[in-house]
C-alpha positions, 0 to 999 in steps of 0.5 A: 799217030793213031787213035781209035774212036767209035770203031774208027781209025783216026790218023793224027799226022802233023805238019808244021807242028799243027795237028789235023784228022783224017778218017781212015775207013780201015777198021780193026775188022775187016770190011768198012762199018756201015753208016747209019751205025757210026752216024746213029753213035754221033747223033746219041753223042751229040744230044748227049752234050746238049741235053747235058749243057741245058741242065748243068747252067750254073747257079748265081752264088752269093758270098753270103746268104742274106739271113746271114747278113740279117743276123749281123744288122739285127744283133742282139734284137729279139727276132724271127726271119719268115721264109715268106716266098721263093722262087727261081729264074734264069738271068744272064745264063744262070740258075737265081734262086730267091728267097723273100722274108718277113722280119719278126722283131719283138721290142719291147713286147712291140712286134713288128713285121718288115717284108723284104723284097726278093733276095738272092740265095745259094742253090744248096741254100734253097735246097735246105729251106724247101720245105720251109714257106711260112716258117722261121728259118732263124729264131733269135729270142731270149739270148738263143740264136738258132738256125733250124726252121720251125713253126712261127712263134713256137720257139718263144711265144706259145708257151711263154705265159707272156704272151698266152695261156693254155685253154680248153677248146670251146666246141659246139655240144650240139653236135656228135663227133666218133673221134673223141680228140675233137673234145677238150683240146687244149688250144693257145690263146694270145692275150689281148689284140697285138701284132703277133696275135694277128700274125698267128691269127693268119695261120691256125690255131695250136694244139698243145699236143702238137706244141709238145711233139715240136718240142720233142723234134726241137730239142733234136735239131729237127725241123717240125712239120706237124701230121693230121690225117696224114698230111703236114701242117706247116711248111711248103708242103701243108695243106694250110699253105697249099690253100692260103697261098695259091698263086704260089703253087700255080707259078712254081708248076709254070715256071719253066727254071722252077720245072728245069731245077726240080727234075735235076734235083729229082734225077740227083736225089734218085742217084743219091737214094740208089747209092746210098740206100738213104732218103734225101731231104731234098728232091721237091715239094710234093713229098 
């Protein structure tokens, strides 16, 4: 049998039901191909395969995400599960990805904060909550269990009388401003010191005009990051979280897995938007 490769005749012979190769240097055309061109297609071929087999490893799956999990073990307790750090690595020939949680719980309008340790998750997982340090990714408050990931507190406790109060935003009246947004804003203000209150306290203060735009996305299923100036103000790719957590940004730009993982999802992405003329969530935390 014969077979064509690369501008090569092959001849397939068998003996003794064993198959081997020969080249024959015949080809289609006449005269015998030159070298470097067959050895130039081999050596494309070859870093092909080897660049291909270094960005596909398999990622490490989990039967189930360890939010899910939570979901289970809390039941019916009010609480908030914070995505508070992730990461990737490569163990055992495999892609991890890991996520780590604070866990809100409201008993009793006690609350408390559990830190988990590193967990891992499924990559389209991860995918998903990218975006989302520092924010909850499950919300289950006042017999309402949901899934969407939004600002701390901002599902069931700004706004809840219980807990705060609307008020004027105090500002310096010795000093001039052109933008007239910075005066009599409306900001929430905890009442009394408790654990929530030093939980908000680490992050920043909330406008009402920005609770109302959240409110508008939440009741649409979507995820709010909040804008001034152009820049977001929650999540993996605020400001806020850029300068309040450093170490974070720095490991994630020296971690070769991280590096190896954001250009696939990137060279993916950019297949995905070419095809489909669409903007995919996914793709990286410098949007």
């Amino acid at each position: 049998m014969r077979k064509n490769i690369l501008g090569i005749n092959f001849l397939e012979p068998s003996i003794g039901g064993i198959k081997f190769h020969l080249i024959n240097f015949r080809c289609k055309h006449r005269g015998i191909k030159p070298f470097w061109t067959i050895a130039s297609r081999l050596i494309v071929i070859l870093v092909f395969v080897i660049s291909c087999g270094k960005s596909q490893k398999p990622a490490f799956k989990v039967t189930e995400e360890p939010s899910e999990k939570l979901i289970k073990q809390l039941g019916p307790t009010h609480y908030s599960i914070v995505l508070n750090d992730m990461t990737v690595a490569e163990e055992n020939e495999k892609m991890v990805f890991k996520h780590k949680y604070h866990v809100l719980k409201n008993i009793n309008d006690n609350i408390t904060v559990d830190s988990l340790d590193w967990q891992p998750v499924n990559e389209k997982f991860f995918v998903k909550h990218e975006n989302d340090l520092g924010m909850e990714i499950v919300s289950n408050h006042n017999d309402r269990l949901s899934r969407v990931a939004q600002p701390v507190g901002f599902g069931w406790a700004i706004g809840n009388d219980k807990y705060g109060s609307w008020e004027e935003e105090k500002t310096d009246s010795t000093k001039t401003t052109n933008n007239s947004n910075n005066n009599n804003r409306r900001v929430w203000r905890s009442h009394g010191p408790s654990m929530l209150m030093m939980y908000m306290l680490m992050r920043r203060p909330t406008y009402q005009r920005n609770y109302n735009s959240y409110q508008s996305a939440h009741a649409s299923g979507r995820s709010y990051y909040g804008k001034e100036n152009n820049t977001y103000t929650h999540g993996t790719r605020s400001s806020y979280q850029k300068t309040r957590r450093p170490s974070f940004y720095s490991r994630m730009k020296s971690n070769p897995s991280w590096k190896r993982f954001t250009s696939r999802n990137s060279r993916s992405s950019s297949r995905y938007n070419n095809g489909s003329k669409t903007r995919s969530r996914s793709g990286g935390f410098g949007k």
